[in-house]
C-alpha positions in Angstrom: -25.4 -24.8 30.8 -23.1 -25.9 28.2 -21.0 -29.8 29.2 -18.3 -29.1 32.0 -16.4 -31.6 29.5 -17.0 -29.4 26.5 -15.6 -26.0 28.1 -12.5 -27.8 29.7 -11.5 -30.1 27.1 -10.6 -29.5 23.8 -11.5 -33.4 23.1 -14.8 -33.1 24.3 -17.7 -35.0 23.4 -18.2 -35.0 20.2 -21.4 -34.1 18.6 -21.8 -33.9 15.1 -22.8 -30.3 15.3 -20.4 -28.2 16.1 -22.5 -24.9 16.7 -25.0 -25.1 19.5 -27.6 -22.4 19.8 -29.0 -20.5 22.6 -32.5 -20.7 21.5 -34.9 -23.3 22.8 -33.5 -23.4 26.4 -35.7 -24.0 28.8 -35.1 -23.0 31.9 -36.6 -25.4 35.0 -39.7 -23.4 36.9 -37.7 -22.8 39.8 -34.8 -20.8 37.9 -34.4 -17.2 38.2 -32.5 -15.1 35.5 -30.7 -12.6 37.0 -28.7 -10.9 33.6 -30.1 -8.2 31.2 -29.9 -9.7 27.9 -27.4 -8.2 25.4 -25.7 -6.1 28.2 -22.3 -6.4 31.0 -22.7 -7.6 34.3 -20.2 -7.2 36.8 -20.4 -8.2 40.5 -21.2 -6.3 43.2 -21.4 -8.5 46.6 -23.1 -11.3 46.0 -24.6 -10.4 42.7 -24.4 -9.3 39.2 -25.3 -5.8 38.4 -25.8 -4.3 34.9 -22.9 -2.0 34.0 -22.0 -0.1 30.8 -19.9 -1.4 27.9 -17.6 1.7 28.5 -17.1 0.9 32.0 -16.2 -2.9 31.5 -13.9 -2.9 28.4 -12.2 0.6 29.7 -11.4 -0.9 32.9 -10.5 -4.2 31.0 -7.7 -2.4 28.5 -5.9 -1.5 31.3 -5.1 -4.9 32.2 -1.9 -6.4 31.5 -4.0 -9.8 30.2 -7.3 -10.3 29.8 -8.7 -13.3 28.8 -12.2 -14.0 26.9 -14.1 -17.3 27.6 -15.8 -19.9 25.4 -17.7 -22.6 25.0 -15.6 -23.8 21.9 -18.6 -25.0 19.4 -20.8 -21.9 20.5 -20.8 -19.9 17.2 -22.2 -17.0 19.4 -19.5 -17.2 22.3 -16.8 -16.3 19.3 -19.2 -13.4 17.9 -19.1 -12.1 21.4 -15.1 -12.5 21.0 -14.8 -11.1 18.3 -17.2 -7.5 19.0 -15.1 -7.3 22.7 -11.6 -8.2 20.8 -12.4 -5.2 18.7 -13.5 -2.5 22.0 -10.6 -3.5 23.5 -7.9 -2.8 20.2 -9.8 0.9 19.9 -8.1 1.2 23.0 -5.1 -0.5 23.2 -4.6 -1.0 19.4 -0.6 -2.4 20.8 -2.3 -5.6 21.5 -1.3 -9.6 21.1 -3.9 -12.3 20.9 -3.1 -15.9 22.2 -5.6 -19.1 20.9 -5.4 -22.2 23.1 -6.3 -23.9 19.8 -3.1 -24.1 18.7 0.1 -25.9 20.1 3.3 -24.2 20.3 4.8 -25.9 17.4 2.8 -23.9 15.0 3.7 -20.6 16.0 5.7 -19.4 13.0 2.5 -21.0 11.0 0.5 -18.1 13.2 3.4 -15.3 12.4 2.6 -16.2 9.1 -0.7 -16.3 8.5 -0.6 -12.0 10.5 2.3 -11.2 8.1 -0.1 -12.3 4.6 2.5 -15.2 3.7 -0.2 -18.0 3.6 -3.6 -18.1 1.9 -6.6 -19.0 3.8 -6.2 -22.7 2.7 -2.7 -23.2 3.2 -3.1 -21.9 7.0 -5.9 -24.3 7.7 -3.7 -27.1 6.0 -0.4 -26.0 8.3 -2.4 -25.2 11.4 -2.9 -28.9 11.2 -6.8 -28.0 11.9 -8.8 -31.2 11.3 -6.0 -33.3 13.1 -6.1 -31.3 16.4 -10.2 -30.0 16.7 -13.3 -31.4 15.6 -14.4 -28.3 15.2 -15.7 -26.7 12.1 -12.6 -24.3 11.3 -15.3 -21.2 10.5 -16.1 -20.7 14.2 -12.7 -18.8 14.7 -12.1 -17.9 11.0 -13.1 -13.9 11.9 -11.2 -13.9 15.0 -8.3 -15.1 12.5 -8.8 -12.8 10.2 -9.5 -9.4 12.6 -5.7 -10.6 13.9 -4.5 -10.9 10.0 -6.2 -7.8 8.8 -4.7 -5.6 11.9 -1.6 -7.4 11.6 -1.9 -7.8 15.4 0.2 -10.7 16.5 -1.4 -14.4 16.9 0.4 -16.3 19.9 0.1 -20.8 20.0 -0.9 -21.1 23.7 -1.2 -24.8 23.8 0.8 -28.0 24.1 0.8 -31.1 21.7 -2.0 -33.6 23.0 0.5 -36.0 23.0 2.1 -34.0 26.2 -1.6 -33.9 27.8 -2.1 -37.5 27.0 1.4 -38.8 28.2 0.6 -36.9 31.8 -2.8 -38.3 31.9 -1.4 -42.1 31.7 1.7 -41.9 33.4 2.0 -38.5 35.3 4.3 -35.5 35.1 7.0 -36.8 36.9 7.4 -39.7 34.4 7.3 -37.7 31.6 11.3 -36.8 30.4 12.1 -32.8 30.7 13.3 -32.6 27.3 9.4 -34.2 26.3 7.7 -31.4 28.4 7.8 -27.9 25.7 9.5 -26.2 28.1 6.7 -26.1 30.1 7.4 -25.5 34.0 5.4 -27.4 36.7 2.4 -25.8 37.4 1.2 -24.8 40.6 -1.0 -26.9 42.7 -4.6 -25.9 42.4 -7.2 -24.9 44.7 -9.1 -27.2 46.7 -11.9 -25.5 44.6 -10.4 -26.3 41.2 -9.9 -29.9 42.4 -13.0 -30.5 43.1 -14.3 -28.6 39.9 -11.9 -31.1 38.1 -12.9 -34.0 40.0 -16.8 -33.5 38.3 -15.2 -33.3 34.9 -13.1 -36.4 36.1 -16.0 -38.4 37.0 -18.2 -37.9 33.5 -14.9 -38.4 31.5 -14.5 -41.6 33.4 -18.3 -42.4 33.0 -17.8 -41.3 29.1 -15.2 -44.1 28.8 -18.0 -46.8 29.9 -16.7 -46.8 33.6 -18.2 -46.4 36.8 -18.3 -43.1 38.0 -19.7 -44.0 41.0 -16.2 -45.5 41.7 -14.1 -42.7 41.2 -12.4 -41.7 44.2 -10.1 -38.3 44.0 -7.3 -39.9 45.8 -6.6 -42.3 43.2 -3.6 -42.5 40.9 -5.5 -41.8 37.9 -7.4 -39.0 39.0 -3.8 -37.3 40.4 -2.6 -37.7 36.6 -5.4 -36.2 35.6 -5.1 -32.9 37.6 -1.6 -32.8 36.6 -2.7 -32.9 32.9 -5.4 -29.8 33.5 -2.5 -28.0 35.0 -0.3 -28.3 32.5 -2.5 -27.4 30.4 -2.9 -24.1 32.4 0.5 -23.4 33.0 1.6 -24.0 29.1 -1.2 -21.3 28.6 -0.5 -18.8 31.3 3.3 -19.0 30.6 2.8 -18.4 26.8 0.7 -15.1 28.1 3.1 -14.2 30.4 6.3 -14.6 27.9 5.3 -11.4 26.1 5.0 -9.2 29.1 8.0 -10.5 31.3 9.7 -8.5 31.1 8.7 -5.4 29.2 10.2 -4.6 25.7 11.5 -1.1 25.4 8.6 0.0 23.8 6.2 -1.1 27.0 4.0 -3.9 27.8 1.1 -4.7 24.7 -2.3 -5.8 25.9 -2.2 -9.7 26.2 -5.8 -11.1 25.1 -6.3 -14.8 25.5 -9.2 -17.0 23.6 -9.2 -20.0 26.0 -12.3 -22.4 26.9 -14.6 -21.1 30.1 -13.4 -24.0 32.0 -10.1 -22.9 31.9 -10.6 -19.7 33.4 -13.7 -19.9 35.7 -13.5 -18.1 38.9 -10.1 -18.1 38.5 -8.7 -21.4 39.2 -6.7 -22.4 35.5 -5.2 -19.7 33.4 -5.4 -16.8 36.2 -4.4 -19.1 39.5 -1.2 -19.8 37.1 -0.2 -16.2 35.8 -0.3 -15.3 39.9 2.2 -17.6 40.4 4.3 -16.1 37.4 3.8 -13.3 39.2 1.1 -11.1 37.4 -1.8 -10.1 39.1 -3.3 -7.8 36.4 -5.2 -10.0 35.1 -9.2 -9.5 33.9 -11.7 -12.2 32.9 -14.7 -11.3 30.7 -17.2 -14.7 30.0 -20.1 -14.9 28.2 -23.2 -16.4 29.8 -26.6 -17.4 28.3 -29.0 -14.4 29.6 -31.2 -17.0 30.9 -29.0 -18.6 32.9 -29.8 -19.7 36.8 -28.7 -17.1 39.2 -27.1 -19.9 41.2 -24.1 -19.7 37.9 -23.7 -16.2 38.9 -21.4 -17.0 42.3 -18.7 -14.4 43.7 -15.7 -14.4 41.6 -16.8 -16.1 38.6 -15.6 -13.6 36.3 -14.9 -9.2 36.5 -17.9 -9.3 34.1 -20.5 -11.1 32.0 -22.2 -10.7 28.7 -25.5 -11.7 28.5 -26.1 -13.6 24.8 -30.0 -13.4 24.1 -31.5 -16.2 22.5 -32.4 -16.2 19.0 -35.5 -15.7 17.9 -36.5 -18.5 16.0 -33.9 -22.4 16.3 -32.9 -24.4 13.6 -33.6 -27.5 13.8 -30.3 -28.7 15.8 -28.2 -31.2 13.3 -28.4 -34.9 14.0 -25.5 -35.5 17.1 -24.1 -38.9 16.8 -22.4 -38.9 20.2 -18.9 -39.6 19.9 -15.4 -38.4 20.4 -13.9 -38.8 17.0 -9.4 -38.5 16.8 -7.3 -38.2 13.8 -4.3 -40.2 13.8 -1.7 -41.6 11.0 -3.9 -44.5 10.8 -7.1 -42.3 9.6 -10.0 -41.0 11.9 -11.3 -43.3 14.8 -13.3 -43.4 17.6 -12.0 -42.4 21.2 -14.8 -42.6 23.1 -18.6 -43.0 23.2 -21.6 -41.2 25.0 -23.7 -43.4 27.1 -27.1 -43.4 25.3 -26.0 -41.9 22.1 -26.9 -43.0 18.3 -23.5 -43.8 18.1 -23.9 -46.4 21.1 -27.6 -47.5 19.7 -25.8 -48.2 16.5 -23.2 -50.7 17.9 -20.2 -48.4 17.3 -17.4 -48.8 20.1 -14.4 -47.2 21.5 -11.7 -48.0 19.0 -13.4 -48.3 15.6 -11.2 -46.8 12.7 -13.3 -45.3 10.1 -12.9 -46.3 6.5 -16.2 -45.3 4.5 -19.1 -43.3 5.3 -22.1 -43.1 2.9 -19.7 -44.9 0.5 -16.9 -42.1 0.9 -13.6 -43.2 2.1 -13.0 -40.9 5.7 -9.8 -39.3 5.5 -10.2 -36.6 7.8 -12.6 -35.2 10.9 -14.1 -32.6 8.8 -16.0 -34.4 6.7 -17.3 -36.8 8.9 -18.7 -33.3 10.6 -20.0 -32.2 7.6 -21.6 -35.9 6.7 -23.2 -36.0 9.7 -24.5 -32.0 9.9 -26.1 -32.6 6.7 -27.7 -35.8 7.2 -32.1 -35.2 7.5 -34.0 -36.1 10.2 -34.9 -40.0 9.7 -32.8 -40.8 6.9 -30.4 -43.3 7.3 -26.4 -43.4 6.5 -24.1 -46.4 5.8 -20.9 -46.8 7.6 -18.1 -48.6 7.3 -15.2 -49.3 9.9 -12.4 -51.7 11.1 -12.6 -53.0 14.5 -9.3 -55.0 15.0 -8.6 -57.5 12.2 -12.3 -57.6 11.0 -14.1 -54.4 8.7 -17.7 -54.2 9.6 -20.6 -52.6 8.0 -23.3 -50.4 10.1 -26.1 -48.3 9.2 -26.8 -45.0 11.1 -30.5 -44.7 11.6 -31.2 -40.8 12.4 -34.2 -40.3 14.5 -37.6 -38.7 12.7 -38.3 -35.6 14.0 -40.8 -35.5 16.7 
């Protein structure tokens, strides 16, 4: 199962692969897979029952909103996208698309982009891309470009992570109206989604080099925290929501959403918001690994689930160094580190700005990606980076293969 961090935040771990693959997962003895690979599931009691692709996406286009899932690095989560965005515009072609990887702000860069005004690298440039994702920018590319080609309209779900981050240290209240994007409070989540958020809590906490152990959900930090998440689901659902309340004269399009699994898991984010917008129309189609444990598959998880098969033969996965990397005025530094990680092994810290890797002055995320993607099994890379007042020099040693 892909990191609870990596399907609910967009600054996840980062590893320096941004694709993972399906193949090579090895389920533990005990595990039972319960999905059909390469077909629907929808559930029926307590369990998951094959159904057709005609049945799912039929009864799915006659949503008002219905929202795909993703683990955001899984280049086969956004093929999967992309095949059910296309069954679903065959029959509701009168269709709008939202991305939660873009903040409002950018939404005339999205009207844009549909109406053929921008080439391809002037709308990664203005879509401010390798300031706001570590992500390699070809994951969504066909999505983009089924939107542009169809000239189906692109919608900016998000808010700026400055709004998330602002919430997360000082809490909604403290944050000034005319600071909030117009965004309304959200509603208080489920004991359920609490609880989900409170696991998430705990390894961001232990990301940081803290104590999970010592996390307690009734402290102050942990309150800001949920009020962040919610935000973030309400900023989402109320973008949806906007172009169906109310109804142009020429009727309600079909409001697809490409938002992160953790968002929209048995309904607690994206979906426990619209209700309280007041639409109820609302379906939720994930992906799943086909070999995934039974136990994932609970009661209202999703309306259905596409089994992804594993490829036949892996890759060898790219070298993962293990941190969270952010792109500021003052260059590309480190947010965070994993416990454990190369990154950590290497002496790297929370806080490092870095100015040269393999001799190549670091500008941007991308590259830094890229560097680290391409770098062979046992090889070694030279890094440079300020840490306060002093610039240090550290050599990445990569691991042989096994």
């Amino acid at each position: 199962m892909k990191p609870l961090l990596r399907q609910l935040f967009a600054a996840a771990v980062f590893s320096a692969t941004a694709t993972v693959s399906a193949a090579g997962v090895t389920l533990p003895p005990a595990a039972q897979a319960c999905l059909t690979p390469a077909t629907w599931s929808m559930p029926d009691g307590g369990q998951f029952r094959s159904a057709s692709a005609s049945v799912v996406l039929t009864a799915s286009a006659k949503r008002d909103v219905v929202l795909l899932g993703e683990a955001h690095g899984d280049d086969d989560h956004h093929r999967w996208q992309l095949q059910a965005l296309a069954a679903l515009y065959t029959l509701r072609p009168d269709m709008v698309v939202g991305f939660e990887m873009f903040p409002r702000r950018l939404q005339p860069v999205l009207e844009r982009w549909v109406a053929g005004e921008l080439t391809l690298r002037q709308f990664v440039e203005q879509s401010e891309w390798d300031t706001v994702w570590s992500l390699p920018f070809e994951l969504y590319l066909p999505l983009f470009q089924f939107a542009r080609i169809n000239r189906i309209p692109m919608l900016a779900l998000n808010v700026d992570r400055k709004l998330n981050k602002a919430i997360t240290a000082k809490g909604w209240d403290a944050v000034p109206p005319a600071e909030r994007e117009g965004v309304s409070r959200a509603a208080p989540p489920s004991a359920a989604y609490r609880q989900y958020l409170f696991d998430v809590y705990r390894q961001h906490t232990a990301m940081h080099g803290h104590d999970d152990n010592k996390a307690n959900q009734d402290d102050t930090a942990f309150r800001f925290f949920v009020e962040s998440q919610t935000t973030w689901d309400r900023a989402m659902a109320e973008a949806l929501a906007r172009r169906l309340l109310p109804a142009g004269a020429g009727g309600k399009p079909l409001v697809v959403g490409i938002i992160g699994s953790g968002h929209l898991r048995y309904g607690y984010g994206v979906q426990h918001q619209l209700r309280d917008l007041g639409l109820n129309d609302v379906g939720t189609l994930l992906p799943m690994d086909a070999d995934v444990d039974c136990k994932e598959l609970r009661s209202g998880l999703a309306d259905a689930v596409f089994a992804l098969p594993p490829q036949a033969s892996a890759k060898p996965e790219p070298p993962r160094l293990g941190v969270q990397l952010e792109q500021n005025e003052g260059g590309v530094q480190i947010a965070a580190i994993t416990a454990g990680s190369l990154a950590e092994r290497s002496g790297l810290k929370s806080g490092d700005r870095l100015l040269e890797l393999g001799g190549v002055e670091v500008k941007k995320v991308s590259p830094v990606i890229a560097a680290i993607r391409q770098q062979a099994a046992g090889s070694w890379l030279p890094l440079r980076l300020q840490r306060g007042d002093a610039t240090l020099e550290l050599v990445l040693k990569f691991p042989p293969k096994p």
